[in-house]
C-alpha positions in Angstrom: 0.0 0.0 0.0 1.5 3.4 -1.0 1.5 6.3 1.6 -0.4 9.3 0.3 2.0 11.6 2.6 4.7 10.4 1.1 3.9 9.8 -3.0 7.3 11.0 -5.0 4.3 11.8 -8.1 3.0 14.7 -6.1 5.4 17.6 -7.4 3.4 20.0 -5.0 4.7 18.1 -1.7 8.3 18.1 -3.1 11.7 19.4 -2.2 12.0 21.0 -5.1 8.8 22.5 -5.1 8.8 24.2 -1.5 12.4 25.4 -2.0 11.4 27.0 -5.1 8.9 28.7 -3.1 10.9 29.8 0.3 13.6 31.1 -2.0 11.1 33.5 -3.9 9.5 33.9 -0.7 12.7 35.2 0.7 13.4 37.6 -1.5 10.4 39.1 -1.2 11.2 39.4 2.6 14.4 40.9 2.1 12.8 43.7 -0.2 9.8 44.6 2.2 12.5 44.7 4.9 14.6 47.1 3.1 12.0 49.1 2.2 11.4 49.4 6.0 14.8 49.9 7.1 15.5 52.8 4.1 13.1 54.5 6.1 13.7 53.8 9.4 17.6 54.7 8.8 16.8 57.4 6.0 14.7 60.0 8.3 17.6 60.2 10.8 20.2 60.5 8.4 18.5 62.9 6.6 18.0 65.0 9.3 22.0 65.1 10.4 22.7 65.6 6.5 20.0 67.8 5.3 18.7 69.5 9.0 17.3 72.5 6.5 15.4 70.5 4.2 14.0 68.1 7.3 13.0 71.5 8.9 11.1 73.1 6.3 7.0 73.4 7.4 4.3 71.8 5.5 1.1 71.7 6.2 2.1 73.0 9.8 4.1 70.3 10.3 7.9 69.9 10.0 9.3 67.4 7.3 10.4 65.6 9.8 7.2 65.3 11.9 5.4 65.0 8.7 7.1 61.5 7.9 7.2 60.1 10.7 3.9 61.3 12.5 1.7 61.0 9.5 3.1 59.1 6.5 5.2 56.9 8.5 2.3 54.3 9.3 0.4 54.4 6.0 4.0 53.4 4.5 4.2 50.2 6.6 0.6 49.3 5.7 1.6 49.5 2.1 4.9 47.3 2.5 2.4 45.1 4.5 0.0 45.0 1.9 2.4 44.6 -1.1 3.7 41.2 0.8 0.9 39.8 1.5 -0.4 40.3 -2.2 2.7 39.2 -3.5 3.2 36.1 -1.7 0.0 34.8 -2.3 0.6 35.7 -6.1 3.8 34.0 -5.6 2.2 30.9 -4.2 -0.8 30.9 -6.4 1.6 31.0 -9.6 4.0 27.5 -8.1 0.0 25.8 -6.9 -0.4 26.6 -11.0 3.3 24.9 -11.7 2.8 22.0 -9.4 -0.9 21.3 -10.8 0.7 21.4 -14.4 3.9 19.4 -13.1 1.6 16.6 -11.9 -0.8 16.6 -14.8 2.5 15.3 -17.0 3.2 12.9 -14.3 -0.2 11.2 -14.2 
């Protein structure tokens, strides 16, 4: 009797197939992470660098307030957002490969 866990035909259940995926998976990690450290590095730096430009007003805030006060939390929600629409696109696109992959087996 053949365990169903276990069946080498099922490509989706594969080495191959989940490292394919954690790779992809990772990247897209790395870039949402960058994203969020760009920021979280760049607003300090530019204020030591550019303490002018960080101190202009607008819209009676400072630059500076203005970023990290106001736009600083919609900018995570659209790194979050951008992940989680990615990552399912990623694993909707290797569901599609394995589904194909075990169609040719069968």
């Amino acid at each position: 009797m053949s365990d169903p866990i276990h069946d080498d035909s099922d490509f989706i259940h594969s080495e191959e197939f989940l490292h394919g995926l954690m790779r992809r998976q990772l990247k897209l990690s790395i870039a949402c992470a960058l994203a969020f450290i760009i920021l979280l590095f760049g607003l300090p730096l530019m204020n030591y660098l550019a303490p002018e430009l960080m101190a202009q007003r607008v819209g009676g805030f400072t630059l500076t307030w203005l970023i990290l006060g106001v736009l600083f939390f919609p900018y995570v929600w659209i790194i979050a957002r951008l992940f989680i629409t990615r990552s399912i696109a990623l694993e909707n696109a290797e569901v599609q490969v394995a589904a194909e992959g075990n169609k040719r087996q069968s």
